[in-house]
N, C-alpha and C positions, 0 to 999 in steps of 0.2 A: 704096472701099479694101478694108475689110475686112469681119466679118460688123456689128457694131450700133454705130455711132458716140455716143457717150455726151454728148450736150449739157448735162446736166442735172451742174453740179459739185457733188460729192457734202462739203456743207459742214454737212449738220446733225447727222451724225452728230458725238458730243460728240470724237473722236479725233482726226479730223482740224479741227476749233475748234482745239483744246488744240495739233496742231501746227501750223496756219498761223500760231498767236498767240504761240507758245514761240520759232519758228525765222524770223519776218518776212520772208521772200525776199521782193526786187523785183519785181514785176511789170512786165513788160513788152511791148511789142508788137510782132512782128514782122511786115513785110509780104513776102510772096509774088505773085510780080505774072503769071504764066504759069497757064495754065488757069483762067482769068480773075484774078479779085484776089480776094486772101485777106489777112487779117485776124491772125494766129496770135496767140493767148495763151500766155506760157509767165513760172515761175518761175525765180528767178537767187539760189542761194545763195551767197554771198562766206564766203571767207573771211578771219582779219581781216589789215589790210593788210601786206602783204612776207612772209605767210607763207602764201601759195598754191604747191604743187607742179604746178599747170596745170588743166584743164577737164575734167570729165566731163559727156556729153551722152546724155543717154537718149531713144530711139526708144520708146515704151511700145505695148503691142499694142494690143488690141478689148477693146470693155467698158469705158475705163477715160478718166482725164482727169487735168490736174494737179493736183488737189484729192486723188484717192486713189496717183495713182503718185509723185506727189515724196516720200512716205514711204518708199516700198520702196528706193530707193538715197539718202537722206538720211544715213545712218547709217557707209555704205563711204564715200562722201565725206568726211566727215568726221573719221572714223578714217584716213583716206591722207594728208589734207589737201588735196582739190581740190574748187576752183570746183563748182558744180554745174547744170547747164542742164536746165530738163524742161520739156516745149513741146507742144503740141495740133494736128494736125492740124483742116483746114477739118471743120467741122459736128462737133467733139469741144469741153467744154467749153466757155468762150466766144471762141471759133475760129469766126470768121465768115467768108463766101466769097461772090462771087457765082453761084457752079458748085455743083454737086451733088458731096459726097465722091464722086471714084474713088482707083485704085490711081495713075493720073498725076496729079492734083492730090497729092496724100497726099507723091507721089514729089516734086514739086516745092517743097512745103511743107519737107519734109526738108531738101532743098537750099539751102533758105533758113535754118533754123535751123543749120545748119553752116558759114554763111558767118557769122552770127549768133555761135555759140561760137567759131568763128576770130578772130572779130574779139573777142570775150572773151579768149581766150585771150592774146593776142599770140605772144610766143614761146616761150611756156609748153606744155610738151605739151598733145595732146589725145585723150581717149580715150572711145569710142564703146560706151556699152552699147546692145544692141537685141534686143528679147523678143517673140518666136513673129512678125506678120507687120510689126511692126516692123523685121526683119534683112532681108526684103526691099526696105521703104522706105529702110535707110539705105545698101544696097548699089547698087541702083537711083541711089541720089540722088547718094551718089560717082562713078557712073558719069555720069549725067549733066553734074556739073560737070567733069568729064575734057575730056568732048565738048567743051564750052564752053571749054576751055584754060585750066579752074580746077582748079590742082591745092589738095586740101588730103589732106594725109597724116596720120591719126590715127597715135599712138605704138602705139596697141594697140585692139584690138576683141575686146568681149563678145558672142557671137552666144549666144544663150539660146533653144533648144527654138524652132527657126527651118529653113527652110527655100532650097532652088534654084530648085525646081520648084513650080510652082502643079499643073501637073497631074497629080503625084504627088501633091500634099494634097488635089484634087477627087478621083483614086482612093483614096486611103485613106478615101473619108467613102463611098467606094461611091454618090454623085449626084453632081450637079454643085452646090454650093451658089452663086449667082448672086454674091452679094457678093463670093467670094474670085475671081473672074474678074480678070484682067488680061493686053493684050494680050501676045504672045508678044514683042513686039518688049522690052516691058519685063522681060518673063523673062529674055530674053537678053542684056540688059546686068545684071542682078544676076550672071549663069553667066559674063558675058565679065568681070566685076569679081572675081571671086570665082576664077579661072583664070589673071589676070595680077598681082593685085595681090602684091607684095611684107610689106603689116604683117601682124605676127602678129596672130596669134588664139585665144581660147580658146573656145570650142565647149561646150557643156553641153547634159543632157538630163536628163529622168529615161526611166528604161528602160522603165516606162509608161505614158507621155501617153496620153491618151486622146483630144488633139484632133491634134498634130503625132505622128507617131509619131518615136523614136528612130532610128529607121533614116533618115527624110529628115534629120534632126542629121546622123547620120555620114556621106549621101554629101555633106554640105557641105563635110566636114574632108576629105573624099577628094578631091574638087577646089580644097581653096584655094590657092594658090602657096606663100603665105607658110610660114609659119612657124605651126605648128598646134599646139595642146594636145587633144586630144577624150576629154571625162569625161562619164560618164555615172553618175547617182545610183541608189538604188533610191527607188524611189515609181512614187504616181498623180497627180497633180498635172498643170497645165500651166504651164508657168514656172517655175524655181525662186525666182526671186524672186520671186513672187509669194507664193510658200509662207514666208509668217512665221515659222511654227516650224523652218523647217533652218537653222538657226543654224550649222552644221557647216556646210553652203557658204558662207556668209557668211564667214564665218571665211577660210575656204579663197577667195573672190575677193578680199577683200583682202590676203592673200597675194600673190594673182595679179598686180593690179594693182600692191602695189611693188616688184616684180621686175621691171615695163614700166616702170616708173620711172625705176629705177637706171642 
């Protein structure tokens, strides 16, 4: 998939103890049965009964697992009032596979945790965060269930310091980094998803990243069909959710999100 898949759940640090054991999400398991069989681990936070406004599902990048990413959007959920899904691709966390992570297993995993939150959801909106090469896997994986004559339409998507082009992100690092490789064939269903699709989106960067540049953020917003917001923050960071301390976007995506709401 990406660059270092993170097996190792990051549970001993005392913060996240305090919040697996404060906030008890479900654990559960999802299977993905395409490029070979996979296993997926992912958290399910509820909210309490008849007073959910629909599902948020988060794609999380490189480096990370659900031990450290179901914090970063634990808090916008909950302040909105939705459902909350966060899920592991194969060889992340305890995300098992019989395949070795690529960017088509990753994509197909994906596919599978949004038929996963669809069927959470019911007829509850649903709405789609995805950070840096997370926006690839979850645009890839809408696209693939198209093919397959599965429609699932999020109400709204978070693309976050994310990308069209893989080989716009191999030239901005000036080599080729082998891990962010993926066929062209799967480029081109993120660009043919990302060119037809109809939901809006809001787009985010900081102006700069020093791993995604800003610039591949905005030709995202220049080719999506939908309906686009494109902000860009000052900072150096990569993510902004990742970034703890900007509380000022925070702010400002929950905002975001219940205007998709409404």
């Amino acid at each position: 998939m990406a660059a270092f898949p993170t097996d190792v759940m990051d549970l001993t640090h005392d913060s996240y103890i305090e919040f697996k054991n404060r906030t008890q999400p479900k654990e559960l398991i999802i299977p993905s049965y395409t490029h070979g069989f996979a296993l997926l681990h992912a958290w399910y936070f509820e909210q309490p009964k008849g007073k959910s406004r629909g599902l948020l599902v988060y794609f999380h990048g490189n480096g990370l697992n659900v031990s450290n990413a179901a914090p970063e959007l634990y808090p916008v959920a909950q302040e909105t009032g939705l459902d909350y899904l966060v899920f592991d691709y194969r060889g992340y966390g305890h995300s098992v596979s019989t395949e070795k992570t690529t960017f088509d297993g990753a994509t197909q995993d994906g596919a599978a945790a949004l038929l996963k939150a669809k069927e959470l959801a019911g007829d509850k909106p649903l709405i789609v965060y995805a950070a840096s090469v997370g926006g690839g896997t979850a645009l890839t994986a809408l696209e693939s269930l198209k093919a397959r004559g599965i429609q699932i339409q999020p109400q709204f998507i978070v693309l976050d310091s994310t990308f069209l082009s893989f080989e716009s992100v191999v030239l901005s690092f000036g080599s080729t980094p082998a891990p962010l490789l993926c066929s062209i064939h799967d480029q081109e269903k993120m660009q043919l998803f990302a060119k037809k699709t109809s939901i809006p989106a809001l787009i985010v960067t900081y102006d700069n990243d020093p791993i995604i540049s800003s610039f591949l953020s905005s030709e995202t917003a220049v080719h999506w069909a939908g309906k686009t917001h494109f902000v860009t923050f000052p900072g150096e960071e990569h993510t902004l959710i990742h970034d703890e301390g900007n509380t000022e976007y925070r702010k400002f995506l929950r905002h975001e999100i219940l205007n998709a709401l409404r």
